[in-house]
N, C-alpha and C positions, 0 to 999 in steps of 0.2 A: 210792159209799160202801160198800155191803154186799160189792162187789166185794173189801174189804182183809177184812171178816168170813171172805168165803168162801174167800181165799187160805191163811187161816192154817193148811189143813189140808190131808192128803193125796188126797185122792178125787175123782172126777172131779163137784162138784155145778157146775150152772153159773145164772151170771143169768139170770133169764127174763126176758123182756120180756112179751110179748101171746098166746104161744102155750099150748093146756092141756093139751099131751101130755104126753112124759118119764118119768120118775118115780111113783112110785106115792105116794110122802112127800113134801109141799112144808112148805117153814116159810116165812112169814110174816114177815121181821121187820126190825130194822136194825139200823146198825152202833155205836150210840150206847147202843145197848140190854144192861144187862147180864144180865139174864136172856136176851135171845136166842143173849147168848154163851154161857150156861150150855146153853142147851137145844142148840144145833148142838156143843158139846163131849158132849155126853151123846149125840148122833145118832152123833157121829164114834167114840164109844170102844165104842157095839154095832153100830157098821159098818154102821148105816143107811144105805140109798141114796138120797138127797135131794137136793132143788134146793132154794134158795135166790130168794126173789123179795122184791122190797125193797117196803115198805112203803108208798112214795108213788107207785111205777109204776100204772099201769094194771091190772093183773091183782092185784095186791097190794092195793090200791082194790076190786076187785070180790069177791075174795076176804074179807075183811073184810065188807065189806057185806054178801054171800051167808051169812054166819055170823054176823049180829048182835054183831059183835067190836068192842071198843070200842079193844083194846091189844093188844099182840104179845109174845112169840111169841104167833102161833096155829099149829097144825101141823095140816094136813090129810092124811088119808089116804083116799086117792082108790079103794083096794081094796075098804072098807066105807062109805064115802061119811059117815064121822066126822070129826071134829076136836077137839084138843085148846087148851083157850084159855088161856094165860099158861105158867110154866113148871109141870110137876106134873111130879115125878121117874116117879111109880109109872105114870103111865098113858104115858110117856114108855118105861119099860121094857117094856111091854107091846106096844109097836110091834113088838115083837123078836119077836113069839109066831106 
């Protein structure tokens, strides 16, 4: 499913399954979801570099869990060991900083 999410855009993000390297930004979400679309169009137009993990995988599971997250997006950033929970524009832009 998140696989057509993350097609729709030019960048190299990819599925993850079970591994926690890659990427410094992970989102959290799926493909049903319209704020996740909001929030990976908002990642893609400040050229954030991100992956993409779906929601009911395994690491998407533990993720959530590890963050008391109830809903998605959540966006993690693995450089300050933060994360952002639902869509929020403003701290969404700050990823950028």
């Amino acid at each position: 499913q998140i696989r057509n999410l993350k097609n729709s855009n030019n960048h190299n993000n990819s599925q993850r399954g079970g591994n926690n390297g890659g990427k410094d930004i992970i989102m959290v979400g799926n493909l049903g979801c319209p704020f996740c679309q909001k929030a990976k169009a908002l990642l893609d137009e400040l050229q954030i570099d991100y992956d993409i993990v779906d929601q009911n995988l395994p690491e998407g599971i533990m993720h959530m869990k590890n963050t008391n997250s109830t809903g998605v997006p959540l966006i993690l950033n693995k450089k300050n060991n933060t994360h952002i929970k639902g869509f929020n524009e403003s701290q969404i832009r700050n990823l950028k900083n």
